[in-house]
C-alpha positions as a Markdown table, in Angstrom:
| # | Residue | x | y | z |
|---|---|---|---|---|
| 1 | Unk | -31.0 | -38.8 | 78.5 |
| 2 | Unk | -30.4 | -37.5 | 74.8 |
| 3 | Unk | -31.0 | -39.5 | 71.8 |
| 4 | Unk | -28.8 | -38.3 | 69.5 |
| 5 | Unk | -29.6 | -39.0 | 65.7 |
| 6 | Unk | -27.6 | -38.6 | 62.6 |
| 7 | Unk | -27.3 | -35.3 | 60.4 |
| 8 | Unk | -29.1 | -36.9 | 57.8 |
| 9 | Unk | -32.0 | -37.6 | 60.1 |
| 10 | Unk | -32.3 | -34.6 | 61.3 |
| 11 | Unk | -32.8 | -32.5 | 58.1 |
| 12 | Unk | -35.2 | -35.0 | 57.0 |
| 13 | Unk | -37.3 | -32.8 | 59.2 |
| 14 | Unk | -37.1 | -29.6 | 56.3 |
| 15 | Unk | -39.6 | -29.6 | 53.8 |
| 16 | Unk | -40.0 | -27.9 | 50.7 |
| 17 | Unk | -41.3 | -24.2 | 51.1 |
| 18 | Unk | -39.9 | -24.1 | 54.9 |
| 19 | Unk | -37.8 | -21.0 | 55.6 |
| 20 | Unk | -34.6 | -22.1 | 57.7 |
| 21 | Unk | -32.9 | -20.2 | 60.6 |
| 22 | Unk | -29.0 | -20.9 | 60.9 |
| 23 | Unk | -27.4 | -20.0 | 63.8 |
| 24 | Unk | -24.2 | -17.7 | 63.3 |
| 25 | Unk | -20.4 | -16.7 | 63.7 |
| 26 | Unk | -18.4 | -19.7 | 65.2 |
| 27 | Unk | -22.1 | -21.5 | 66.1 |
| 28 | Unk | -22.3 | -21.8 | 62.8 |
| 29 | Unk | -24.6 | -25.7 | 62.2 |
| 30 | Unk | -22.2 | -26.8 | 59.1 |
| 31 | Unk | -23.1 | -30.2 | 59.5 |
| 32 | Unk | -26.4 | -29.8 | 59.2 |
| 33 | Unk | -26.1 | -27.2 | 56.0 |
| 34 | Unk | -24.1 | -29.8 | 54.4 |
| 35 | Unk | -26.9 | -32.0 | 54.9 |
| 36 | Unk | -28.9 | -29.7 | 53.8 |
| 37 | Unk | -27.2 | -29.6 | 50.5 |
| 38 | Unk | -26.5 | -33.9 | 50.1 |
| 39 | Unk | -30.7 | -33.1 | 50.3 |
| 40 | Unk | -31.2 | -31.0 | 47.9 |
| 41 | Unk | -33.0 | -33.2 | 45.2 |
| 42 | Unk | -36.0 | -33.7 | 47.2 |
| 43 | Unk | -36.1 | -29.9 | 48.3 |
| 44 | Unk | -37.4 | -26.8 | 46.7 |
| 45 | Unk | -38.2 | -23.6 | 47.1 |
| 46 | Unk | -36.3 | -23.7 | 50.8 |
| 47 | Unk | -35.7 | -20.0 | 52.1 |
| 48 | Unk | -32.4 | -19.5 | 54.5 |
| 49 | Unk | -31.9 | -16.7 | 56.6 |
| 50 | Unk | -29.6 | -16.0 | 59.1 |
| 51 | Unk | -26.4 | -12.9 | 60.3 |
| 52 | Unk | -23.1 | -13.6 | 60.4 |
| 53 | Unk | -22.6 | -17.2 | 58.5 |
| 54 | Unk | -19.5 | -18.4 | 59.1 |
| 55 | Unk | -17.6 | -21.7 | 57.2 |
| 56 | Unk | -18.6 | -23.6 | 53.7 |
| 57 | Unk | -22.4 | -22.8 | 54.0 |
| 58 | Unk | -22.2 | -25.4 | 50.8 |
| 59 | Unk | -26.1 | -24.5 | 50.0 |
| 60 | Unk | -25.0 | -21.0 | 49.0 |
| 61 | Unk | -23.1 | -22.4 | 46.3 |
| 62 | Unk | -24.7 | -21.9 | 42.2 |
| 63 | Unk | -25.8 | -25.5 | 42.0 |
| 64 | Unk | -28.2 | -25.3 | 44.5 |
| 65 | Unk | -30.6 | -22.5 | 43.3 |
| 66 | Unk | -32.7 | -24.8 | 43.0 |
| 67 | Unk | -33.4 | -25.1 | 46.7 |
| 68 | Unk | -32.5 | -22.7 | 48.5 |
| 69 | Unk | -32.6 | -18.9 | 48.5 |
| 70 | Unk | -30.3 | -17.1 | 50.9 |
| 71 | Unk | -32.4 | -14.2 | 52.4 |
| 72 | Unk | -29.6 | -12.7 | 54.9 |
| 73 | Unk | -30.1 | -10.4 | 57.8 |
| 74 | Unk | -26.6 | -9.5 | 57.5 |
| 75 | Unk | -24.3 | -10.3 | 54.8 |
| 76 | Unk | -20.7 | -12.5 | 55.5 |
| 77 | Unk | -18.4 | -14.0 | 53.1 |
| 78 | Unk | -19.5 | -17.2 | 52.5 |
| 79 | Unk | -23.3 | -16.2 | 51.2 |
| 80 | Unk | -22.0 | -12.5 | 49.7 |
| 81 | Unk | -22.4 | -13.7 | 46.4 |
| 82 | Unk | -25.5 | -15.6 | 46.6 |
| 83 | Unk | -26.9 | -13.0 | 48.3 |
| 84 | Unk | -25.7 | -10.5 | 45.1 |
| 85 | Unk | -27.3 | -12.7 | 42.7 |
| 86 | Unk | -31.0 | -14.2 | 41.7 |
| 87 | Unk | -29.9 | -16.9 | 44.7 |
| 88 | Unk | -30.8 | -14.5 | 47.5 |
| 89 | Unk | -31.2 | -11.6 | 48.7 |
| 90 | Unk | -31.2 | -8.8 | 52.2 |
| 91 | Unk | -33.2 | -7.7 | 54.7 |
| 92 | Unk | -32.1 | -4.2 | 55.5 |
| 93 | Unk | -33.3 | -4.4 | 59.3 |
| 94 | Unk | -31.2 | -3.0 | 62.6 |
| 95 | Unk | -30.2 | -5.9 | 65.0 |
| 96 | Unk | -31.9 | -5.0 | 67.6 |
| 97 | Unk | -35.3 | -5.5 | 65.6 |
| 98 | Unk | -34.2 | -9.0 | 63.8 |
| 99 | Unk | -36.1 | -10.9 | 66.9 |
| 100 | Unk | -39.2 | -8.9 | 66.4 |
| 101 | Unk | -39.5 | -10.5 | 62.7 |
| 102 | Unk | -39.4 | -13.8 | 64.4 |
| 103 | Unk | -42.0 | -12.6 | 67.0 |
| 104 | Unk | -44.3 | -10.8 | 65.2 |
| 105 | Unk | -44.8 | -13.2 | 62.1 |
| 106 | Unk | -43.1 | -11.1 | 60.2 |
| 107 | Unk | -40.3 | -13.9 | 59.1 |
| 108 | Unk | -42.2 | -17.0 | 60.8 |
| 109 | Unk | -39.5 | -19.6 | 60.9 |
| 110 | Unk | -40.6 | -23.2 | 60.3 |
| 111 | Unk | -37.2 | -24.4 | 61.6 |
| 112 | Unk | -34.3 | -23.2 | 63.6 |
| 113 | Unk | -30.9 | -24.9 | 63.4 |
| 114 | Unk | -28.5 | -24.1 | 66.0 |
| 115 | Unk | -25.3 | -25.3 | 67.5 |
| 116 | Unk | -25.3 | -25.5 | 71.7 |
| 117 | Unk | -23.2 | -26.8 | 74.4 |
| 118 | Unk | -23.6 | -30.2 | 76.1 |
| 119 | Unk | -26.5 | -30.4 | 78.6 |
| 120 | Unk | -25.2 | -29.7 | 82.3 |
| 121 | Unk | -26.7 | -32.0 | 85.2 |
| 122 | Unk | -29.9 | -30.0 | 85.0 |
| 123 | Unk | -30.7 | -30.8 | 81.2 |
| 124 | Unk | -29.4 | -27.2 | 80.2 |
| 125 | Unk | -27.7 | -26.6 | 77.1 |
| 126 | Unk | -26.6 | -22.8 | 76.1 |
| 127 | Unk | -26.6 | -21.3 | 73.1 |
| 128 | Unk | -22.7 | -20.8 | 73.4 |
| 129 | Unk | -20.6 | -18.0 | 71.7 |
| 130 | Unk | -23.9 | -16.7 | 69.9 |
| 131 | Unk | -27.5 | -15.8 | 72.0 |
| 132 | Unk | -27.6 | -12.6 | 69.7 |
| 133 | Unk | -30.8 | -13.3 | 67.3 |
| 134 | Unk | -31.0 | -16.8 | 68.0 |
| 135 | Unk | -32.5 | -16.8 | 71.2 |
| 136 | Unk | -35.6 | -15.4 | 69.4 |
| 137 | Unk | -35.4 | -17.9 | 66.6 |
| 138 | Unk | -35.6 | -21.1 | 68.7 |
| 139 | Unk | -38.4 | -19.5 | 70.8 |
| 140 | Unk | -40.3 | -19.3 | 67.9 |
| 141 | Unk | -39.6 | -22.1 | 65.8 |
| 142 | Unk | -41.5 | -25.0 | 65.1 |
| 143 | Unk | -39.1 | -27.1 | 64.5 |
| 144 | Unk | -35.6 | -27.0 | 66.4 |
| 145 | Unk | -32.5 | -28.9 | 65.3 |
| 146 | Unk | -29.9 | -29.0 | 67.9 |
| 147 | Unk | -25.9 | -29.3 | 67.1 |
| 148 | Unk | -24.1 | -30.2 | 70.8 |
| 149 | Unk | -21.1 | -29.8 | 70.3 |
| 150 | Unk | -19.1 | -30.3 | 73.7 |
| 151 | Unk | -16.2 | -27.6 | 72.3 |
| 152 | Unk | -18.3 | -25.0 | 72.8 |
| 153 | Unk | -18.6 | -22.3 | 75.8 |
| 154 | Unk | -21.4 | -22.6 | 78.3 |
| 155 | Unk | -22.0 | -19.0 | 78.6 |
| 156 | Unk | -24.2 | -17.3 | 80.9 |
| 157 | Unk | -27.1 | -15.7 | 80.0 |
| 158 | Unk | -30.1 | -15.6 | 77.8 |
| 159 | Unk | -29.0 | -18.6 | 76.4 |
| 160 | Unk | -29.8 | -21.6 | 78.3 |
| 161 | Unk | -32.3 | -24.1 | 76.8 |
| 162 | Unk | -33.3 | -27.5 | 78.2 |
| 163 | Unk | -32.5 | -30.4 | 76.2 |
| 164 | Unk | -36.1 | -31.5 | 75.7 |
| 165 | Unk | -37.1 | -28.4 | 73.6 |
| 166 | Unk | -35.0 | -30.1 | 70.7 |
| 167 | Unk | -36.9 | -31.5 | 68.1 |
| 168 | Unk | -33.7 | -33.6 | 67.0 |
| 169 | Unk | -30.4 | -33.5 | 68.2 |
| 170 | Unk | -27.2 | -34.5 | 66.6 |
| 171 | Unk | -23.6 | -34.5 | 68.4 |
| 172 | Unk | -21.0 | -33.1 | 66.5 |
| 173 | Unk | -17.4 | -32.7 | 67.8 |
| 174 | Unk | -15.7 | -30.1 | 65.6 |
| 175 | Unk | -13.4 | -27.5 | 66.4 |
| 176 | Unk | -15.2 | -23.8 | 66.5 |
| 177 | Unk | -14.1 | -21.5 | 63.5 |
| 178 | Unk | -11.8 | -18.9 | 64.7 |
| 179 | Unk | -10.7 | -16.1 | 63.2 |
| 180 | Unk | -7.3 | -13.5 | 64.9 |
| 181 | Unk | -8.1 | -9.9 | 64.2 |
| 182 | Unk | -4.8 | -8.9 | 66.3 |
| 183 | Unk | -3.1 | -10.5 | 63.9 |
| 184 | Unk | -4.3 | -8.1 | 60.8 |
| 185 | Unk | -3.5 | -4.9 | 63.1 |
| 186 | Unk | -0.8 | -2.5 | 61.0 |
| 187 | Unk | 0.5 | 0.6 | 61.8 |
| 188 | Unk | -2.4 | 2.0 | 60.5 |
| 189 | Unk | -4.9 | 1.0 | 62.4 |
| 190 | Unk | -2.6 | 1.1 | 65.4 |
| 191 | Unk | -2.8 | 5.0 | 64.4 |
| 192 | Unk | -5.8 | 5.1 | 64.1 |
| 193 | Unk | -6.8 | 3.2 | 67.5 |
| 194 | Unk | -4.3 | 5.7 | 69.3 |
| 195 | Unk | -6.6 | 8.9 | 67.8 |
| 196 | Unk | -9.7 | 6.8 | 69.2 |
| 197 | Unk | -8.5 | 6.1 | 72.5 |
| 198 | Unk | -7.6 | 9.8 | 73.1 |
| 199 | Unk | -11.6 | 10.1 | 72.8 |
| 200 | Unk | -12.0 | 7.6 | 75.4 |
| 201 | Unk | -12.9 | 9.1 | 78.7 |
| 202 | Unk | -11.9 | 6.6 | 81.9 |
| 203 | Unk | -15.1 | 5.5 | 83.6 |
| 204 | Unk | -16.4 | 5.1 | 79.8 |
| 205 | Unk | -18.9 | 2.1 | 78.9 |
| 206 | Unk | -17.7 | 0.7 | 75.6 |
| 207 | Unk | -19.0 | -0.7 | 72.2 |
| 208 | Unk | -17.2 | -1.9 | 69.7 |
| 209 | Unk | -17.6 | -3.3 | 66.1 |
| 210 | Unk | -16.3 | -6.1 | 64.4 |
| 211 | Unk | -12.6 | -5.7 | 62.6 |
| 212 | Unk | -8.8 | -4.5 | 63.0 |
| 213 | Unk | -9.9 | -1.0 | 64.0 |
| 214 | Unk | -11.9 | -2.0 | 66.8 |
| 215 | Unk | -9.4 | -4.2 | 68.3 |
| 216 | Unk | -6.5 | -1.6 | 67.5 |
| 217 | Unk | -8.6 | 0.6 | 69.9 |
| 218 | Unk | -8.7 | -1.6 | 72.5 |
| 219 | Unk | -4.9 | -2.3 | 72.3 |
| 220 | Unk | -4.6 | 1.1 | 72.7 |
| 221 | Unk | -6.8 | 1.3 | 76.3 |
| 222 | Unk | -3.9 | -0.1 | 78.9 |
| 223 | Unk | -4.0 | 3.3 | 80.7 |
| 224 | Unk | -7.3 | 3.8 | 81.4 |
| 225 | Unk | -9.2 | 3.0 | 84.2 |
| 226 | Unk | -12.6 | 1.8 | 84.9 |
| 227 | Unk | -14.2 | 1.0 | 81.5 |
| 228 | Unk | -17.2 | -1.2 | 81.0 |
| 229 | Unk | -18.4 | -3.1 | 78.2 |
| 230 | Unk | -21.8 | -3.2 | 76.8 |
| 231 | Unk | -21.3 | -4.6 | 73.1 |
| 232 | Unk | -23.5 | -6.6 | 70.6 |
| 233 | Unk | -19.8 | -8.4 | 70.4 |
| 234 | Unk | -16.8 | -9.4 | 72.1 |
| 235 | Unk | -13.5 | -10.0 | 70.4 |
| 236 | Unk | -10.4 | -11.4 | 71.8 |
| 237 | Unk | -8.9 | -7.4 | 72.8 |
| 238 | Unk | -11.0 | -7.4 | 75.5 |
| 239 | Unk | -9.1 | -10.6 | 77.8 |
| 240 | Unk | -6.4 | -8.4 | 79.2 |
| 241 | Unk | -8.4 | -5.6 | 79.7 |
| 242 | Unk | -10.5 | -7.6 | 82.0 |
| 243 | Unk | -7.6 | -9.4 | 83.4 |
| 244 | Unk | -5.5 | -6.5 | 84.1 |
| 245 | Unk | -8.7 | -4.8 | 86.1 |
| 246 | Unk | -8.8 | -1.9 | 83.1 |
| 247 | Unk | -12.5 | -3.3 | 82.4 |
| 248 | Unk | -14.0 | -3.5 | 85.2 |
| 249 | Unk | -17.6 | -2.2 | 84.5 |
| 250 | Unk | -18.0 | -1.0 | 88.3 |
| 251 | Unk | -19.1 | 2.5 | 87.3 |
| 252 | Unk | -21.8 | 1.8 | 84.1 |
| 253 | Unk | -24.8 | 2.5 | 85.5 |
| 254 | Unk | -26.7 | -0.3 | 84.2 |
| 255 | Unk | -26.1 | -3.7 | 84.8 |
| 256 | Unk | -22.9 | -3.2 | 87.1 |
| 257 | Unk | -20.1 | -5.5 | 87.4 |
| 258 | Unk | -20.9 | -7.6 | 83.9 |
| 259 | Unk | -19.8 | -7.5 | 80.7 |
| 260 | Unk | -22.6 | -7.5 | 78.6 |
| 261 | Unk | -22.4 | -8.5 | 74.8 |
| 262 | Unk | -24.7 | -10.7 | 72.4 |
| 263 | Unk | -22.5 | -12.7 | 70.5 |
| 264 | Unk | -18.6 | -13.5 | 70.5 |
| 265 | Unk | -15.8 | -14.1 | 67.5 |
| 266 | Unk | -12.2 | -14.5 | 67.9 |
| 267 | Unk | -9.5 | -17.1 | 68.5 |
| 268 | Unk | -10.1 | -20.4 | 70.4 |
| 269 | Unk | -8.1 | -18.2 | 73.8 |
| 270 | Unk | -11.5 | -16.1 | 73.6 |
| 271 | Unk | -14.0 | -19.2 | 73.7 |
| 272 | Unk | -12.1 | -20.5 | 76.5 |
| 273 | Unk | -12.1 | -17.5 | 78.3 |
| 274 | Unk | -15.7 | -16.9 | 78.2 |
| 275 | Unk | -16.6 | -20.9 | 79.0 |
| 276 | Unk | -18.5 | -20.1 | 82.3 |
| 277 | Unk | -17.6 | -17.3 | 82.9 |
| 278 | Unk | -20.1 | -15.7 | 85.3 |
| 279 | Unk | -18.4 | -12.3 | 84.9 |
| 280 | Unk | -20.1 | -11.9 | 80.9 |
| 281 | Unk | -23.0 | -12.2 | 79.9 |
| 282 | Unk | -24.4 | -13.4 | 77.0 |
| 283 | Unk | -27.9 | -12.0 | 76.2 |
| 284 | Unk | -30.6 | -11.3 | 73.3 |
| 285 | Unk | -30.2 | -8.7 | 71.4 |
| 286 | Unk | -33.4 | -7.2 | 71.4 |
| 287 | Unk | -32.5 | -6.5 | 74.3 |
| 288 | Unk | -28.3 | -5.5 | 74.1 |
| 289 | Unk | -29.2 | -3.8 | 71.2 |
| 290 | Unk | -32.5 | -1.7 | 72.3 |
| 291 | Unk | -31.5 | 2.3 | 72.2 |
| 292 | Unk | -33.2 | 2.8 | 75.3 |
| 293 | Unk | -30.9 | 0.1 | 77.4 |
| 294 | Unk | -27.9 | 1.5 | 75.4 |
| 295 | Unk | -28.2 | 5.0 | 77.1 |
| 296 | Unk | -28.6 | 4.1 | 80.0 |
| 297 | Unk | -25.0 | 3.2 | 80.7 |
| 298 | Unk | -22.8 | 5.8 | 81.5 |
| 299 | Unk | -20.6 | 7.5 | 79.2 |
| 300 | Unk | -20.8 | 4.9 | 76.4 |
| 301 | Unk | -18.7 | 4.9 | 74.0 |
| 302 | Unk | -19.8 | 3.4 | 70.4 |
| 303 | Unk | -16.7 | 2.5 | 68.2 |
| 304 | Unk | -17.8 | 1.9 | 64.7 |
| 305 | Unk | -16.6 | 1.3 | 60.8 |
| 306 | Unk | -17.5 | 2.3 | 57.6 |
| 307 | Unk | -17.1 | 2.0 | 53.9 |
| 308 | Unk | -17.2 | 5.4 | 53.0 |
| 309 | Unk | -18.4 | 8.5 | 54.5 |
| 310 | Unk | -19.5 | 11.9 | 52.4 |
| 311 | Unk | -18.3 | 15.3 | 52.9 |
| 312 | Unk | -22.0 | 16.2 | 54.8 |
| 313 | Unk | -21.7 | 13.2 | 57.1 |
| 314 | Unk | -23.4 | 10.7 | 56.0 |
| 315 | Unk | -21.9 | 7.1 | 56.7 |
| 316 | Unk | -22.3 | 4.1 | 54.1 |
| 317 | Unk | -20.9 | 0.9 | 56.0 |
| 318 | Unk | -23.3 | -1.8 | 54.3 |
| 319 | Unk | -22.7 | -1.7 | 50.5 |
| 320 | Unk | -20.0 | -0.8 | 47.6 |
| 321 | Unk | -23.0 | 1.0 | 45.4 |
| 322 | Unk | -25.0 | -1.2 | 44.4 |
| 323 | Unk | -23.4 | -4.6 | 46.1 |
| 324 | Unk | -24.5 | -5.5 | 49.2 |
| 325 | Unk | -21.4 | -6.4 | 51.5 |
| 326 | Unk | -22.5 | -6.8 | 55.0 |
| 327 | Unk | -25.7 | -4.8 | 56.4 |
| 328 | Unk | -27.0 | -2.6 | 59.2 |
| 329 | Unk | -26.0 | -4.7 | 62.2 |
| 330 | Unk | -26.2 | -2.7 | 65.7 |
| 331 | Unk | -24.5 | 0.4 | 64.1 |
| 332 | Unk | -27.4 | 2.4 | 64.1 |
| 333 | Unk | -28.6 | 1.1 | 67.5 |
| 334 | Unk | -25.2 | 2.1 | 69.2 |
| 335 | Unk | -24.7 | 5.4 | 67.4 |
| 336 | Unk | -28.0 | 6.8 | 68.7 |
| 337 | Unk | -27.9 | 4.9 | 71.8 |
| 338 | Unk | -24.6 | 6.6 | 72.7 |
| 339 | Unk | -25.8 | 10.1 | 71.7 |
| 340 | Unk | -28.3 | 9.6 | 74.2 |
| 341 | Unk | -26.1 | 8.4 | 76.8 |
| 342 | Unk | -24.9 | 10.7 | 79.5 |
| 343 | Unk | -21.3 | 11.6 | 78.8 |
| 344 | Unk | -21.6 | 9.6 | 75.6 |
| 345 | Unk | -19.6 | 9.6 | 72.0 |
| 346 | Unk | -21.2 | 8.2 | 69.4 |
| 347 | Unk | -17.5 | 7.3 | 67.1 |
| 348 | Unk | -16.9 | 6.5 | 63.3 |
| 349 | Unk | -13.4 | 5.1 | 63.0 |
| 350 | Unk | -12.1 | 4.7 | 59.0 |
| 351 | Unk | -8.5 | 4.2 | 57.6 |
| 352 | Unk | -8.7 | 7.0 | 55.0 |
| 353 | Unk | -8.3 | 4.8 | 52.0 |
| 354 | Unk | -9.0 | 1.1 | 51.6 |
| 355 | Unk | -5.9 | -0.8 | 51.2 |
| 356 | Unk | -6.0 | -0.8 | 47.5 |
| 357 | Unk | -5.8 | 3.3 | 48.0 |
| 358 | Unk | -9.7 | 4.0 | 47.4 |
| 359 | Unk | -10.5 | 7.4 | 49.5 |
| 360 | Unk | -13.4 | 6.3 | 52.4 |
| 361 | Unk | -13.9 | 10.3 | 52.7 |
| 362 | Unk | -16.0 | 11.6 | 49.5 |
| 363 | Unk | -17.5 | 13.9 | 48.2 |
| 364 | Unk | -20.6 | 12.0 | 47.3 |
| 365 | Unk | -21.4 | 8.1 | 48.2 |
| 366 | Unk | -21.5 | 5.4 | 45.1 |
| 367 | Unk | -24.2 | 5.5 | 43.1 |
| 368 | Unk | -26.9 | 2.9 | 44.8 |
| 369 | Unk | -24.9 | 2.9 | 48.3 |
| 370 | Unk | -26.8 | 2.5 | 51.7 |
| 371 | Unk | -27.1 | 5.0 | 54.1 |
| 372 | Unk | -26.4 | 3.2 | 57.7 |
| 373 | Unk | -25.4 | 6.2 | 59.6 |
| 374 | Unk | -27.5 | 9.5 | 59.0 |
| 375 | Unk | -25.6 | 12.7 | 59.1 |
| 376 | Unk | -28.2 | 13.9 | 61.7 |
| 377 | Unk | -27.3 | 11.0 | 64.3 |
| 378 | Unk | -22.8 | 11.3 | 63.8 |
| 379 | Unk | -20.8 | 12.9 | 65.7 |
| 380 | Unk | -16.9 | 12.2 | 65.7 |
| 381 | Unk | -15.3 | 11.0 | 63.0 |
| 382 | Unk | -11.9 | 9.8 | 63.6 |
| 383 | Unk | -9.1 | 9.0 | 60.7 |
| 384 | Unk | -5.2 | 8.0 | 61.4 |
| 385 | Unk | -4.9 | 11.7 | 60.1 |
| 386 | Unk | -7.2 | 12.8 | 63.3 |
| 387 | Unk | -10.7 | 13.3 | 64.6 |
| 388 | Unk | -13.6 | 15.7 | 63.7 |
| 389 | Unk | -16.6 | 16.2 | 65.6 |
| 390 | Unk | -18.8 | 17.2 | 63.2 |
| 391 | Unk | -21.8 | 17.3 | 65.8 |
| 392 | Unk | -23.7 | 21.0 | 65.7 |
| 393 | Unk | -21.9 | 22.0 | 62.6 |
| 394 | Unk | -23.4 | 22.9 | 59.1 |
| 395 | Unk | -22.6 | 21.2 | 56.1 |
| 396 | Unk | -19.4 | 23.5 | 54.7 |
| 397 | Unk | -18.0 | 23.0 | 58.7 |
| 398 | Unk | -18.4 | 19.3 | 58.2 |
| 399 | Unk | -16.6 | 18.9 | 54.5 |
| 400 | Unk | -13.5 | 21.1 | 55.9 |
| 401 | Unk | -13.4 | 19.2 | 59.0 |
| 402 | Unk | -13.4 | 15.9 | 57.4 |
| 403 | Unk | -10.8 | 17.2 | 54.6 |
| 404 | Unk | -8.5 | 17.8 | 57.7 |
| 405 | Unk | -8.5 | 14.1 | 58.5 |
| 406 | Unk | -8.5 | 12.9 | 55.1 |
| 407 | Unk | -5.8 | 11.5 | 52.8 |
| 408 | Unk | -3.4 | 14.1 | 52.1 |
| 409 | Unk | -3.1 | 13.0 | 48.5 |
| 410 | Unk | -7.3 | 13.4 | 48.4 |
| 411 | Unk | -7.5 | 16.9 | 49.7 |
| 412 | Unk | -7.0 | 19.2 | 46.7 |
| 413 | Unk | -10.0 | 16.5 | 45.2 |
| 414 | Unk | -11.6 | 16.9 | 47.8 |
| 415 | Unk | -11.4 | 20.7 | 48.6 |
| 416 | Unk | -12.6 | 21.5 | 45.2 |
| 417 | Unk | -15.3 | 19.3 | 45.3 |
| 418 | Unk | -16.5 | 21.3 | 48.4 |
| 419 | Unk | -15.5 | 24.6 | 46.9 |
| 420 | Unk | -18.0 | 23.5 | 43.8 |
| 421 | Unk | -20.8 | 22.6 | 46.2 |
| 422 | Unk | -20.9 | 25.6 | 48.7 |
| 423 | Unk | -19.3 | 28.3 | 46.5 |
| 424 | Unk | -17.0 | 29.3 | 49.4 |
């Protein structure tokens, strides 16, 4: 039997000088930031990290710098400009590495805060839509502050955790946050997802990112046969394909017959299909994410974004210059992963201007952007203008390949630009 306590209770558990894992994405523990915030006068020097924050996350807001300082793994809306200020900061870290921070004291973590499902008859909760870094956190933890809150999925997995590992629990029933990429699909990305798709091989094992693109692509995969999924995340494009027998995953490889992922985000249709669903499987992501696992799936296929990519190859997809806008994530992971991967295509997918007409394909990146993507480890980029393997080719093959599938109004820019740097 649970004894459930308030929020207020619960936080009274953070002290000054603790550093706080949140969970992420729709397991996001609002209640408990809020708390964390209506607390703030008694605590200083409090450090926050977590991925993927999703909500108010109130304690990223000006008045509180005080007490808290955002340290993010990976940047999302609500701490963007915290994190961009003297209020926080980021860890430039792949995904698959985040638990090892946790493990290996480099980020000890005094307390975890996460959001679970209800206990079933054995005393099992699960760490719902997100197992991704968290399972690592609230092994670690000394302190662990559960949210049950009986709207979200019991998903199988990594993720289960018995009820008496909870230093304090709180129920909490609250609609998950959503959010409908399907809905923000133009024309262009459906262009753009039709150019990826021809990539796609049937049989293929498939990755994909977060955003329109991604879930473009997948509209764009009723014909093919046999795909699998092994994905740090799952968005709602994937329920048909699963239902209509298009994913499958019998021919991956490596863990036949699943769907593997670390963490899901989409509309309340994609919680509900995933709610015990033995069929996916949610796991950590040291594991999802680890190169080594990634190639050993057949033929996978790593569908990713980017900010901007130069005329050599190499792939910003974390920063605008200077400001930090997201962060590494699996990118890296997948890309090589896939590269390793018998039969496998490691894929950029970028609109060719951002919708306020900025070119993605340049001749240099911003002054103080990150590199996520090296332009030893890409291979096809793919535009709604076309694709371009630039795998095996030197640098004045790469610029006029890219040129090709550029912007037609950014090609004279762009082809003088290369004519100034290789002289040909």
């Amino acid at each position: 039997m649970i004894n459930y306590v308030s929020a207020e209770e619960a936080i009274s558990f953070i002290k000054s000088g603790d550093r706080v894992f949140s969970h992420g994405s729709a397991c996001t523990p609002n209640i408990l930031i809020d708390e964390m915030a209506k607390q703030a006068s008694r605590l200083k020097n409090v450090e926050f990290i977590s991925i993927t924050q999703q909500g108010n996350v109130e304690i990223a807001k000006p008045q509180y710098k005080d007490s808290f300082f955002i340290n993010s793994l990976f940047v999302s809306t609500p701490v963007r400009e915290a994190v961009n200020s003297d209020r926080g900061d980021f860890v430039p870290i792949f995904l698959s590495e985040i638990p090892l921070l946790f493990k290996k004291g480099h980020l000890p973590i005094d307390v975890a805060m996460v959001t679970v499902s209800p206990p079933d008859r054995h005393g099992y909760c699960t760490l719902g839509t997100s197992v991704d870094v968290a399972r690592a956190a609230v092994d670690t933890a000394k302190t662990i502050l559960a949210v049950v809150n009986p709207n979200m999925p019991r998903t199988h997995g990594h993720g289960m955790i018995h009820h008496s590992c909870f230093t304090k629990t709180v129920w909490h029933d609250e609609e998950l946050l959503t959010i409908d990429y399907s809905a923000k699909v133009g024309e262009e990305e459906m262009m753009i997802g039709r150019n990826v798709a021809e990539l796609i091989d049937d049989g293929a094992t498939l990755q994909m990112g977060i955003g329109t693109i991604p879930d473009a692509v997948l509209q764009c995969l009723g014909n093919h046969k046999n795909l699998g999924v092994h994905t740090e995340m799952l968005s709602d494009g994937v329920i048909d394909l699963i239902k209509n027998d298009v994913i499958n995953n019998k021919l991956k490889g490596y863990n036949d017959n699943v769907t593997i992922t670390s963490f899901c985000f989409g509309t309340k249709r994609l919680y509900d299909f995933v709610d015990d669903n033995p069929s996916i499987h949610f796991n950590d992501v040291e594991q999802v994410n680890y190169p080594i696992n990634i190639m050993r799936n057949r033929k996978l296929h790593a569908i990713n974004s980017a900010i901007e990519i130069d005329l050599t190859g190499q792939v910003c997809a974390d920063s605008i210059g200077t400001y930090q806008f997201s962060g590494i994530g699996g990118q890296m992971d997948f890309m090589r992963g896939a590269a390793l991967s018998e039969g496998g295509k490691p894929i950029m997918a970028i609109s060719s201007r951002t919708k306020k007409g900025v070119p993605r394909i340049v001749p240099f990146l911003k002054q103080g952007a990150g590199v996520v993507t090296t332009r030893g480890h890409i291979h096809y980029v793919v535009t709604e203008y076309g694709s371009a393997n630039l795998y095996g080719k030197n640098l004045e093959q790469r610029a006029k390949a890219l040129i090709k599938i550029s912007h037609p109004d950014d090609r004279e820019m762009l082809e003088k630009a290369a004519f100034e740097r290789f002289n040909s």
